[in-house]
C-alpha positions as CSV (number, residue, x, y, z in Angstrom):
1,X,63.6,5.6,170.5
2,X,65.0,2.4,169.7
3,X,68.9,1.5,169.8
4,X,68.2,0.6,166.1
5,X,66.9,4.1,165.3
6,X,69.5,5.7,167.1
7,X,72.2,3.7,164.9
8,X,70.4,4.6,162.1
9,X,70.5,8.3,163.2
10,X,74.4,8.6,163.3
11,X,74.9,6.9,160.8
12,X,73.2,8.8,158.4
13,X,74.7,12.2,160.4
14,X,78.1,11.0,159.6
15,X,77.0,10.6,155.8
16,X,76.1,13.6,155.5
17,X,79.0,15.0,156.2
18,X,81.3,13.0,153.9
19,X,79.3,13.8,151.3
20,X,79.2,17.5,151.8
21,X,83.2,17.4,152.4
22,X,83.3,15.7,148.8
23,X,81.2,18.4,147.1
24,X,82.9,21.2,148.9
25,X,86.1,20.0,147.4
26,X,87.7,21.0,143.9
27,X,87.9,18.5,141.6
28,X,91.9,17.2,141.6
29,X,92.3,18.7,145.7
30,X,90.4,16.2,147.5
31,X,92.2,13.2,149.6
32,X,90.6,10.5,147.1
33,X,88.6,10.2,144.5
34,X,85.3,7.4,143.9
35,X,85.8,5.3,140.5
36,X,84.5,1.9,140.2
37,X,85.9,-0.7,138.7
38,X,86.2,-4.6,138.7
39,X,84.3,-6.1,141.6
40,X,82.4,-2.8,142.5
41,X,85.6,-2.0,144.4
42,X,86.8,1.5,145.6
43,X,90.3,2.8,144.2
44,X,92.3,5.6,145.3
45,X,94.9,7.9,143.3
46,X,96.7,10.4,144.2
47,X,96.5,13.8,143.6
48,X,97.2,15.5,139.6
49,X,100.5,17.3,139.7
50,X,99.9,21.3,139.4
51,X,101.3,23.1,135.8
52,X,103.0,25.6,138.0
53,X,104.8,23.1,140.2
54,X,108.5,24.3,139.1
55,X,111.4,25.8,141.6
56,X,112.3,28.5,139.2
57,X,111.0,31.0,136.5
58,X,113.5,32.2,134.0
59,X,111.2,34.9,133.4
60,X,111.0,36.3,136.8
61,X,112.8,39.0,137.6
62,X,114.1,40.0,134.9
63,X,114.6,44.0,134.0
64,X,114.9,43.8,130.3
65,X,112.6,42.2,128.5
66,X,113.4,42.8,124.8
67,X,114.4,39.8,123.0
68,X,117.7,37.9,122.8
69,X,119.0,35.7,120.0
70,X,121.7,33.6,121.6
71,X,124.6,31.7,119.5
72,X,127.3,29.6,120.6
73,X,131.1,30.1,118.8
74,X,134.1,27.7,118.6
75,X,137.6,28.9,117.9
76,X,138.8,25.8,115.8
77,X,142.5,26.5,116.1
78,X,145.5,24.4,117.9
79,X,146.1,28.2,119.1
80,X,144.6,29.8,122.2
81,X,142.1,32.2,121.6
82,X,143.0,36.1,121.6
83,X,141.1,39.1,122.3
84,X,141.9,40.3,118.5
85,X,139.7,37.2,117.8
86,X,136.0,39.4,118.2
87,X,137.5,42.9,117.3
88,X,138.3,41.6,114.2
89,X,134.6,39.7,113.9
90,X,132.9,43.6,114.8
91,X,134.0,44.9,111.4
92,X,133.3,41.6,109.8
93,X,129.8,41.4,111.3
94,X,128.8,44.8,110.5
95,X,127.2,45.4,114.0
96,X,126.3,48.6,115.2
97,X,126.2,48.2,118.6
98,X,128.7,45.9,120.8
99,X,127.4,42.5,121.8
100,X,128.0,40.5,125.0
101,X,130.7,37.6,124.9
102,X,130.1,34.7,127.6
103,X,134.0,32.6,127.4
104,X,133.4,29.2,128.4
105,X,137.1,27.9,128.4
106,X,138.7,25.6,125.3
107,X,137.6,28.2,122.7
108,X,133.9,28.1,123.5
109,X,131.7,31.3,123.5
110,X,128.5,32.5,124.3
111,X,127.8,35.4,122.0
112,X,124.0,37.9,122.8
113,X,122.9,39.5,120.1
114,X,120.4,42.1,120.3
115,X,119.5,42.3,116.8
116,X,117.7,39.8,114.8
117,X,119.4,40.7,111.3
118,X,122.8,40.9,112.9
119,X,122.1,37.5,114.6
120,X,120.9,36.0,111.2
121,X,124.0,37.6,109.0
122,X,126.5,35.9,111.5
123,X,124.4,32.7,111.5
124,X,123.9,32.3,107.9
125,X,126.9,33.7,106.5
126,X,131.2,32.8,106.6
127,X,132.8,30.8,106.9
128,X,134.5,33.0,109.5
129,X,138.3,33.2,109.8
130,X,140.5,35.0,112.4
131,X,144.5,35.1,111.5
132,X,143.3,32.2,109.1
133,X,141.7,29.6,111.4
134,X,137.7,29.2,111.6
135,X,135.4,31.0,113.9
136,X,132.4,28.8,113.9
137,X,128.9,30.1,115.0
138,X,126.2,28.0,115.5
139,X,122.5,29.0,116.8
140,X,121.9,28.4,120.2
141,X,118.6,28.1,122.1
142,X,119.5,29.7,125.5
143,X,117.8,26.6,127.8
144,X,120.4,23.6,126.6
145,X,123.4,23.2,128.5
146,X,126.7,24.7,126.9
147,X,128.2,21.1,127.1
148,X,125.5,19.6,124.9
149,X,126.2,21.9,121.8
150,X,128.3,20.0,119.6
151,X,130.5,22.4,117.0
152,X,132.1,19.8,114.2
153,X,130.8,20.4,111.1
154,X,131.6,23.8,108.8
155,X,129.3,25.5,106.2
156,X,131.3,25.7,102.7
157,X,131.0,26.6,99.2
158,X,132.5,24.4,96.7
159,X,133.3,24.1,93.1
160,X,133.8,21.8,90.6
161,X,136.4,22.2,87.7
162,X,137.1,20.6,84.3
163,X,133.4,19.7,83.6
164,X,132.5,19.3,79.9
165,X,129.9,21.5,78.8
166,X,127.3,18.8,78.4
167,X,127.1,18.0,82.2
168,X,126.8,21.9,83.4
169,X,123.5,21.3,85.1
170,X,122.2,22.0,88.4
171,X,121.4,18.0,88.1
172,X,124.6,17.3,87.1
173,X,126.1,19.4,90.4
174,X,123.5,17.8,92.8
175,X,125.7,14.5,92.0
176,X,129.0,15.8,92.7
177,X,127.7,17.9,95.8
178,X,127.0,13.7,97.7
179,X,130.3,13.2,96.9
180,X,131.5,15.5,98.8
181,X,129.0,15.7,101.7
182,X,126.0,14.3,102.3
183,X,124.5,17.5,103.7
184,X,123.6,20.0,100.9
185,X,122.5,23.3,101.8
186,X,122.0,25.1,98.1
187,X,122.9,23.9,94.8
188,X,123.7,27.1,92.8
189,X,124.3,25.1,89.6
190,X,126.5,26.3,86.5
191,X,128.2,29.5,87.1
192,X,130.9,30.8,84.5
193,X,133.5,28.0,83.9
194,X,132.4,25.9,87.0
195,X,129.6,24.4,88.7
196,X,129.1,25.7,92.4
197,X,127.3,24.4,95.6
198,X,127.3,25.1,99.4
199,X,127.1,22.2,101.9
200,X,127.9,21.6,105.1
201,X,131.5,19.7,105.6
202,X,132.4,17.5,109.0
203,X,135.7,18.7,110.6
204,X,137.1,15.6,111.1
205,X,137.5,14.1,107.3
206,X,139.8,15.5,105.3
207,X,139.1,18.1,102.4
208,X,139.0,16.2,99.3
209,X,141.2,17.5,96.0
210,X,138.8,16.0,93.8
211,X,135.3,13.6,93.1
212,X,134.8,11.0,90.8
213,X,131.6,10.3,89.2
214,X,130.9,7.9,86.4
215,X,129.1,9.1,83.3
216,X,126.6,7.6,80.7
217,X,128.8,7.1,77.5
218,X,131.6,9.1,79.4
219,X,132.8,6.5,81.7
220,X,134.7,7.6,85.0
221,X,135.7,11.3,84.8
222,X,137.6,12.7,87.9
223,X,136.6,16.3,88.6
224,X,139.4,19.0,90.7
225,X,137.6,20.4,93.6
226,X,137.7,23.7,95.0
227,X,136.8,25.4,98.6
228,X,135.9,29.4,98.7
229,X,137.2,31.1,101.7
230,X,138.4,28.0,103.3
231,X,140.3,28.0,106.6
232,X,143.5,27.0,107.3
233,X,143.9,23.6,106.9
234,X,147.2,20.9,106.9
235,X,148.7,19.6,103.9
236,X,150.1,17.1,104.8
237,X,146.3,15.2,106.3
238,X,144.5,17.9,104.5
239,X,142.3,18.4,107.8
240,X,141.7,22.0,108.8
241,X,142.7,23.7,112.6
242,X,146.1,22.8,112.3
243,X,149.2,22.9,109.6
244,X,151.1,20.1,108.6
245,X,153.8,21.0,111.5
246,X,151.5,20.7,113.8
247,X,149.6,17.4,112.1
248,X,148.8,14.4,114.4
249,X,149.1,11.8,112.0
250,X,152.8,12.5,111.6
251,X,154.4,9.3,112.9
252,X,158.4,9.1,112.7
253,X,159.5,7.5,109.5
254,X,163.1,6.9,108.1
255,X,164.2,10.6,105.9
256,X,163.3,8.8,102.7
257,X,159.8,7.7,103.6
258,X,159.2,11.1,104.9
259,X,160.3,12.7,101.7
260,X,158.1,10.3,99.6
261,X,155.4,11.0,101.7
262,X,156.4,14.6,101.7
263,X,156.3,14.7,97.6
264,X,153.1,12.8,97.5
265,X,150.5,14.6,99.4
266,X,152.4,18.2,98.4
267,X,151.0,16.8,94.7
268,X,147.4,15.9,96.7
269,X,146.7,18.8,98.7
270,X,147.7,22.5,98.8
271,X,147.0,26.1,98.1
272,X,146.0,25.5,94.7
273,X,142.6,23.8,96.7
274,X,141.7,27.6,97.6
275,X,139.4,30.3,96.2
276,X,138.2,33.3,97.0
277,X,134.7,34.3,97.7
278,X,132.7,34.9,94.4
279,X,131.8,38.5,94.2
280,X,127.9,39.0,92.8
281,X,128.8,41.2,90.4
282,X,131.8,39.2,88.5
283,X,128.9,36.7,87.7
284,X,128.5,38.2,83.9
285,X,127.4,35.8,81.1
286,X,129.3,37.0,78.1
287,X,126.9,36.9,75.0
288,X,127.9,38.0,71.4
289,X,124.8,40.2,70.4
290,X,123.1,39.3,67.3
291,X,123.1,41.7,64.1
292,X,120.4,44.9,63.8
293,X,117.5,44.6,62.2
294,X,117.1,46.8,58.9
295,X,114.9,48.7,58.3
296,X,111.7,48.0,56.3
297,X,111.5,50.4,53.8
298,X,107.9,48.8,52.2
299,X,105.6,50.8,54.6
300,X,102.5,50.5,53.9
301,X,99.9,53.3,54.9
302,X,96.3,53.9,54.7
303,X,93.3,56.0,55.3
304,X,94.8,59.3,57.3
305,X,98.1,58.2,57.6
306,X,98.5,58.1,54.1
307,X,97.1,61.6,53.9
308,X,99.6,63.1,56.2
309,X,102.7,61.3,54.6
310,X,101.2,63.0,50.9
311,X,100.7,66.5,52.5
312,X,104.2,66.6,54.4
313,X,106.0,64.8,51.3
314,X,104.6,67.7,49.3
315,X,105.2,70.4,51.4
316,X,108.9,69.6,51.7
317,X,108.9,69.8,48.0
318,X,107.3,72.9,47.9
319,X,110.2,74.2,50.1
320,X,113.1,72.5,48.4
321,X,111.6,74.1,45.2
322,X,111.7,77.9,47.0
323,X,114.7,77.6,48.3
324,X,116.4,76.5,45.2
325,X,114.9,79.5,43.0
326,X,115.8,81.6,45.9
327,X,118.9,80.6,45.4
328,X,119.6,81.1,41.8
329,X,118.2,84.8,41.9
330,X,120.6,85.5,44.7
331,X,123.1,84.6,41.9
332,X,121.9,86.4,39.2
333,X,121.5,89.6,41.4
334,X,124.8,89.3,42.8
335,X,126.3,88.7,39.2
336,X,124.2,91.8,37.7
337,X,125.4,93.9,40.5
338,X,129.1,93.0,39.7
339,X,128.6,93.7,36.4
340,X,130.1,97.2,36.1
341,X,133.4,96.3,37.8
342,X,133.9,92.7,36.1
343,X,134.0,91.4,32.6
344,X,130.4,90.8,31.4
345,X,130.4,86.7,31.3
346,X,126.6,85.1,31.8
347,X,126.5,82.1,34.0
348,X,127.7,78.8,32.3
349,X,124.1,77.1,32.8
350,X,122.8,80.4,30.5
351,X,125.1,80.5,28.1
352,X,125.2,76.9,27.2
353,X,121.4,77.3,26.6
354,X,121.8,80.7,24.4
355,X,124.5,78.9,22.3
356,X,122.2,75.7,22.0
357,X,119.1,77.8,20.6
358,X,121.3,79.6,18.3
359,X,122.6,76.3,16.3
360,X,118.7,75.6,16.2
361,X,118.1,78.4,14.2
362,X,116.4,77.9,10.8
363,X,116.8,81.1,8.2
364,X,113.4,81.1,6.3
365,X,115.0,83.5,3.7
366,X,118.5,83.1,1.8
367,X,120.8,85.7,2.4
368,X,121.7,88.1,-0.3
369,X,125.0,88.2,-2.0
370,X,126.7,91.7,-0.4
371,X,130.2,91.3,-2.9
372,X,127.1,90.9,-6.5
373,X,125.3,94.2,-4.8
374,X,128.3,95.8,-4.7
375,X,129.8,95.1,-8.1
376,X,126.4,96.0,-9.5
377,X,125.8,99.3,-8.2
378,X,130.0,100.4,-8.9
């Protein structure tokens, strides 16, 4: 055998083998992979990453299993926050069974519920208010770090006052409701002498005493404003968390600057800017009923119907007629019986018919002359 066959030999030996590696090897496990591209030239990439390439499971390990809704709280108060602050929520939440509380320092919780409807009631409802400051609950996902939850906004229900009669519209309230936020959650529209709307209000602008809004042949109109269930909030800024004593915008001014101040924004904000929730059932619209219909006394009948209103019309007359002749022999049989013990007197209806007849009378014959008879015959 030549040197040439013998090269030709291994060399075809040692392709075998690569090419066998290659097919034994999964597809995404093998050192390289053969793609051609410009220039008929070989290009190698590394390896796909795995789907199950992590360092931990969240799921592994774990005992229970049944599902968790997670929410994260915020005691917005310039006060601490006290154990009283959740016994009091336990009545207002209507749970039946305690939850776990997670405190994560500067008024920040962690709250597990166990209980979807419990979780959704607490989510969906308040504003929530412990000694008069907000309790804020916001949903929280369970993965995201506590840090980036941000708490600044509160869920409120508003009203509008003073609205003429012609603007009580769930369109007209829709225009107001921007005026006061720009995130509207419901729009509940006219309801007694105000119009009503929920929204969501940021923490760090002031509540406003009233809107303005400029009306088609009404020109500017300026509206007082109204929060249900609000939490404490400062008169003198009208931001809520802290009162007026506490208020950071309180800069030192001479006594009569402070007192103008004072007497100014006691006129803009304060308690008169309250209202308590609207109960479901004191939303009554008062209506003046209209008058009864009378009855139509033109019936008309037909065919059978008319035969049964004939036969009972005339049996009721057949009655009425017994009963009366029943009762006028009762009377003359109680007045015959009576009539050995008591004057003999006929009843009037009788006697006025006997004494009627008798003046009737016609004599056919004239009557004789008794006093002639008498003189004749003496």
């Amino acid at each position: 055998m030549s040197s040439e066959s013998v090269g030709r030999t291994v060399d075809d030996e040692k392709m075998q083998e690569v090419t066998g590696h290659r097919q034994a090897a999964p597809h995404g496990e093998g050192l390289e992979q053969h793609t051609t591209g410009k220039g008929n030239t070989d290009a190698v990439h590394p390896p796909s990453p795995v789907a199950e390439d992590f360092d931990f499971d969240p799921d592994e390990g774990v005992e229970d299993a049944s599902p968790r809704w997670f929410a994260m709280a915020r005691f917005y108060s310039s006060h601490p926050y006290s154990r009283g602050t959740f016994e009091e929520m336990g009545a207002a939440w209507r749970l039946n069974k305690p939850i776990p509380i997670r405190n994560l320092g500067e008024n920040r919780f962690i709250l597990e519920f166990r209980v979807e409807e419990e979780y959704k009631y607490v989510i969906n409802g308040g504003p929530w208010r412990h000694k008069g400051d907000a309790l804020l609950v916001v949903p929280y996902d369970g993965f995201s770090r506590s840090s980036e939850v941000i708490i600044d906004s509160i869920n409120l229900c508003v009203r509008f006052y003073d609205v003429p009669v012609t603007l009580m519209s769930a369109a007209f309230t829709a225009v107001l409701a921007r005026k006061i936020s720009n995130n509207v959650l419901s729009i509940e529209g006219p309801v007694k002498n105000f119009l009503r709307v929920r929204v969501i209000y940021p923490l760090a602008e002031p509540l406003k005493p009233t809107v303005e809004a400029t009306v088609k042949k009404m020109g500017t109109m300026n509206f007082d404003v109204k929060y249900e269930n609000v939490p404490f909030f400062c008169f003198r800024c009208g931001r809520m968390g802290h009162s007026k004593w506490e208020c950071p915008d309180d800069e030192e001014k001479s006594s009569e600057e402070e007192a103008e101040d004072e007497a100014r924004k006691r006129k803009q904000f304060g308690e008169w800017m309250r209202e308590s929730p609207l109960k479901k059932y004191k939303v009554q619209n008062t209506t003046i009923p209209a008058a009864p219909q009378r009855v139509n006394r033109a019936l008309n009948f037909t065919g059978a119907q008319l035969q049964k209103i004939q036969a009972a019309s005339s049996a009721t007359h057949d009655n009425h007629g017994r009963s009366r002749r029943k009762e006028t022999s009762n009377q003359l049989l109680l007045e015959g019986a009576d009539l050995e013990s008591t004057p003999k007197k006929l009843p009037a209806g009788i006697s006025n018919s006997l004494a009627s007849s008798v003046q009737r009378l016609v004599m056919s014959d004239p009557v004789p002359d008794l006093n002639a008879s008498l003189q004749s015959g003496g």
